[in-house]
TORVEX-465543 format. One record per atom (N, C-alpha, C): residue in three letters; atom name; x negated, y, z negated; residue number from 1. Coordinates in steps of 0.2 Angstrom, whole numbers, plus 5000, padded with zeros to 4 digits. Each point is the difference from the previous one (the first is absolute). Layout:
// TORVEX-465543
Ala, CA, X, Y, Z, NUM
...
//
This chain:
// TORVEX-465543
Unk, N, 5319, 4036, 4725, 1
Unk, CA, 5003, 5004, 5006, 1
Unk, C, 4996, 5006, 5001, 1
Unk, N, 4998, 5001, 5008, 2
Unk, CA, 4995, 5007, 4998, 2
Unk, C, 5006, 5005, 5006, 2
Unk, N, 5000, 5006, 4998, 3
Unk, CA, 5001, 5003, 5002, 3
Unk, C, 4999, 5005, 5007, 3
Unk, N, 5005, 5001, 5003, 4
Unk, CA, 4995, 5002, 5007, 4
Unk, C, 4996, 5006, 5000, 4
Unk, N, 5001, 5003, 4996, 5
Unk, CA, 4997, 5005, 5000, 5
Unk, C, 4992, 4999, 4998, 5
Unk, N, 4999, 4993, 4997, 6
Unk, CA, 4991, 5000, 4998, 6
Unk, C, 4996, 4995, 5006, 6
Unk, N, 5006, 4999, 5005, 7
Unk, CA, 4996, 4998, 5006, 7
Unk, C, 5000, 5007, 5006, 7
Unk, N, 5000, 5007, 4996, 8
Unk, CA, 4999, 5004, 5005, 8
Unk, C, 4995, 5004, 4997, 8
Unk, N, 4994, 5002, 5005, 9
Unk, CA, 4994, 5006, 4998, 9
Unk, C, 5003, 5007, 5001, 9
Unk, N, 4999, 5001, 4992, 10
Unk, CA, 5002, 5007, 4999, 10
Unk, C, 4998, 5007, 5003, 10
Unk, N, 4994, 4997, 5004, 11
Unk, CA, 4998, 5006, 5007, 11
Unk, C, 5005, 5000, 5007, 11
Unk, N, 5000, 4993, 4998, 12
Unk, CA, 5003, 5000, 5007, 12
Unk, C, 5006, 5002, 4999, 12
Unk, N, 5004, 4999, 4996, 13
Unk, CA, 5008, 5003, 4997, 13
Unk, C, 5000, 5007, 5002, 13
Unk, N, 4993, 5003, 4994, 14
Unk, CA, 5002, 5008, 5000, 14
Unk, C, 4999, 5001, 5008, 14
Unk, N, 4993, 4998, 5005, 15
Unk, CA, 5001, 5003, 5005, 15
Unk, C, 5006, 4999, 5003, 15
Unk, N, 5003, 4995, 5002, 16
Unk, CA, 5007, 5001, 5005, 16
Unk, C, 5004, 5003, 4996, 16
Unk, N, 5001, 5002, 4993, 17
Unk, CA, 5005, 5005, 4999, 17
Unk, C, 4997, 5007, 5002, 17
Unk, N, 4994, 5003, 4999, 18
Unk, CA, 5001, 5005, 5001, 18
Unk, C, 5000, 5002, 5008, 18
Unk, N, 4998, 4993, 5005, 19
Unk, CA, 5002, 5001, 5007, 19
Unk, C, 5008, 5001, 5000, 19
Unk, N, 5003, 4999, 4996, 20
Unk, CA, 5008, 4999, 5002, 20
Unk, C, 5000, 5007, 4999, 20
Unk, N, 4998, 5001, 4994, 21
Unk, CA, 5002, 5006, 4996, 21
Unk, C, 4999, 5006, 5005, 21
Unk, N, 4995, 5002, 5002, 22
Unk, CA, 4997, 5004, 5006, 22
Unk, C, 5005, 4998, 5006, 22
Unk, N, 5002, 4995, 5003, 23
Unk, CA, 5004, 5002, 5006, 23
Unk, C, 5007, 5002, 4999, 23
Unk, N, 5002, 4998, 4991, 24
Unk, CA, 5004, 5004, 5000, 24
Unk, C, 5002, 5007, 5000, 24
Unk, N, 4996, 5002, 4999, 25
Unk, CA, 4998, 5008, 4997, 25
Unk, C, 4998, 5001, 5005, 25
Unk, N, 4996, 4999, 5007, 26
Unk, CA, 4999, 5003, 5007, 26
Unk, C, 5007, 4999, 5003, 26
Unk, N, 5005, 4995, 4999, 27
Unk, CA, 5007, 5001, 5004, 27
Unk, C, 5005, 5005, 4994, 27
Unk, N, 4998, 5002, 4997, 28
Unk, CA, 5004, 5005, 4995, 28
Unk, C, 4998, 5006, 5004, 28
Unk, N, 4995, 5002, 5000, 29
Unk, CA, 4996, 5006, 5003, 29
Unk, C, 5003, 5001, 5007, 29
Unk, N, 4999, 4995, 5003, 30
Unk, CA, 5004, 4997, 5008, 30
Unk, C, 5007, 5006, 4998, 30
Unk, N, 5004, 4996, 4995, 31
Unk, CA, 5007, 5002, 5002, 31
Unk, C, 5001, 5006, 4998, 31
Unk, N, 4996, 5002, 4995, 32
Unk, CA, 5001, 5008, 4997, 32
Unk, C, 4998, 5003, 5007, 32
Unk, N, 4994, 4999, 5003, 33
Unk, CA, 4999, 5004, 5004, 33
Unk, C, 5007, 5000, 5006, 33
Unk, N, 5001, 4995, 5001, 34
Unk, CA, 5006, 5000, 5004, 34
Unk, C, 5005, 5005, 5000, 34
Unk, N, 5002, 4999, 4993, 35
Unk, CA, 5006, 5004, 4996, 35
Unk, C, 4998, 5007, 5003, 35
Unk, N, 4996, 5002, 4997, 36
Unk, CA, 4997, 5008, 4999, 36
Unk, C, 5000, 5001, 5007, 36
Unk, N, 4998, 4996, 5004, 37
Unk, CA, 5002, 5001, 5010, 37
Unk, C, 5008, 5001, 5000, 37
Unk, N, 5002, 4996, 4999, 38
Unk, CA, 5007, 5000, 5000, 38
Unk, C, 5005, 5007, 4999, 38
Unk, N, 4996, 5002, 4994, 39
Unk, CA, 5003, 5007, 4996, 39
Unk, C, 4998, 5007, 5004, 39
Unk, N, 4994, 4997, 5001, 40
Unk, CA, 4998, 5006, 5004, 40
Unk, C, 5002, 5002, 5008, 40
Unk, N, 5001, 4994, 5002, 41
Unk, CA, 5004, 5000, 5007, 41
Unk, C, 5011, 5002, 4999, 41
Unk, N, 5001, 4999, 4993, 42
Unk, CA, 5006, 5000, 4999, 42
Unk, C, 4999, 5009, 5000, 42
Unk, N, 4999, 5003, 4997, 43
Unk, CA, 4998, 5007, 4997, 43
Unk, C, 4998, 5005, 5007, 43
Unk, N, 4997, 4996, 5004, 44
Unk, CA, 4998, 5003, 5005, 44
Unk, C, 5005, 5002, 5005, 44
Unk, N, 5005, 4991, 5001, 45
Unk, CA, 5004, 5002, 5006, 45
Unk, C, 5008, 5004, 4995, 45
Unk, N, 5001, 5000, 4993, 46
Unk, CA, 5004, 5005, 4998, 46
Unk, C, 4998, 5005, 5001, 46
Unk, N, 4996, 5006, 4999, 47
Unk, CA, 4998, 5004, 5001, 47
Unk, C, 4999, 5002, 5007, 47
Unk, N, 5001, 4996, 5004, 48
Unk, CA, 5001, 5000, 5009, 48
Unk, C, 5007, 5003, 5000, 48
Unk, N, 5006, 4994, 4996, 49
Unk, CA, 5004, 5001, 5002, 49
Unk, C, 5004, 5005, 4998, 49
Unk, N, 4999, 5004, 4991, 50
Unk, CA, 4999, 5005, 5001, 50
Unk, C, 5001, 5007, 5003, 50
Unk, N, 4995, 4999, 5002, 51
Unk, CA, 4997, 5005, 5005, 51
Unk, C, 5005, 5000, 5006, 51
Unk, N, 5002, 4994, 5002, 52
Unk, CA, 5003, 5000, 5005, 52
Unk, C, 5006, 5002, 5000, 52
Unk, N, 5003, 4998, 4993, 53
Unk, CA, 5005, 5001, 4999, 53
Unk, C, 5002, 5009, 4999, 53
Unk, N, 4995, 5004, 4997, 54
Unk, CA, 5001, 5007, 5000, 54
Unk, C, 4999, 5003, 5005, 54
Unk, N, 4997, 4998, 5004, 55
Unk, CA, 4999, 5004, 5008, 55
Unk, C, 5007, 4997, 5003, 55
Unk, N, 5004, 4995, 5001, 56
Unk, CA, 5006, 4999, 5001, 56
Unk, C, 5005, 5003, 5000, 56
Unk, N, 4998, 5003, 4991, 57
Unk, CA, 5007, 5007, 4995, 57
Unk, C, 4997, 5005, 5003, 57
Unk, N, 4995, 5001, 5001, 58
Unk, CA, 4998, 5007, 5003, 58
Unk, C, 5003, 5001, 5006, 58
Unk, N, 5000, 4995, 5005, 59
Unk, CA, 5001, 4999, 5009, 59
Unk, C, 5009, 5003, 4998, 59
Unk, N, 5002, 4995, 4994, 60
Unk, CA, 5006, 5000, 5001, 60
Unk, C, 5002, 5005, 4999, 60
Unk, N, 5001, 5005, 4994, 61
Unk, CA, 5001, 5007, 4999, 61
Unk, C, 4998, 5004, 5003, 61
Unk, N, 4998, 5000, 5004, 62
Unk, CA, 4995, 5005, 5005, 62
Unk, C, 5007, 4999, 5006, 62
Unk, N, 5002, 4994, 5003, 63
Unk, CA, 5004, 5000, 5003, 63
Unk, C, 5008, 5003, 4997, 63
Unk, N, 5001, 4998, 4995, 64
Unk, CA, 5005, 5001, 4996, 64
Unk, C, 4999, 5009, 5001, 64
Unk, N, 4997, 5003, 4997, 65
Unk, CA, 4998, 5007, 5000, 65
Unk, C, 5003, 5004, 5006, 65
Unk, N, 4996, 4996, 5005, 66
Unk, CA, 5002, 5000, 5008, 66
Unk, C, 5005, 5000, 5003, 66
Unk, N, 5003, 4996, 4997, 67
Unk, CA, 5006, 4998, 5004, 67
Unk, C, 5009, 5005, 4998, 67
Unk, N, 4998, 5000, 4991, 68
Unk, CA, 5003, 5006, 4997, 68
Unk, C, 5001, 5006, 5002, 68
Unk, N, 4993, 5002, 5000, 69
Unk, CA, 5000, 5008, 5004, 69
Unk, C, 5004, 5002, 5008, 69
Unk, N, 5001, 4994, 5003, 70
Unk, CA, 5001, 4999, 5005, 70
Unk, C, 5007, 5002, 5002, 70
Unk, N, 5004, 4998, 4993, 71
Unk, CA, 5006, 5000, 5000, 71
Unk, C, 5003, 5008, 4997, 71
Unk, N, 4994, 5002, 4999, 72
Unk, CA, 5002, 5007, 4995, 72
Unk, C, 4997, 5006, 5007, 72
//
C-alpha cells in the first residue's frame, strides 16, 4: 500500500505551500492595515467630538453667566 504522500513532488508541495503561506500573510497585512484605519479614523472622529463637546460647555456657561447677571 503506498502512501499519498510518495505520489507527491516534494517541490511541488513545498511551492504551493509557501504560495498559500504568502497569501496568507498578504491578507493578514490587509487586515491590520485595516484595523490601524479603523483606530485611527475612531481617534480622530473622538477628538472631533470632544472638541465639540467643550465648545458646547463653553457656549453654555457663557450663556449661563449671561443670563445670571441679568437677573442681578
Amino acid at each position: 500500500m503506498t502512501s499519498p504522500q510518495s505520489d507527491v513532488d516534494v517541490n511541488v508541495l513545498v511551492k504551493i505551500y509557501n504560495q498559500r503561506l504568502a497569501s496568507l500573510q498578504n491578507q493578514n497585512v490587509l487586515l491590520e492595515a485595516k484595523v490601524q484605519t479603523l483606530l485611527q479614523d475612531h481617534e480622530e472622529e473622538k477628538e472631533m467630538l470632544l472638541a465639540n463637546t467643550m465648545e458646547l460647555q463653553n457656549k453654555y456657561e457663557l450663556l449661563q453667566s449671561k443670563s445670571s447677571s441679568k437677573l442681578f
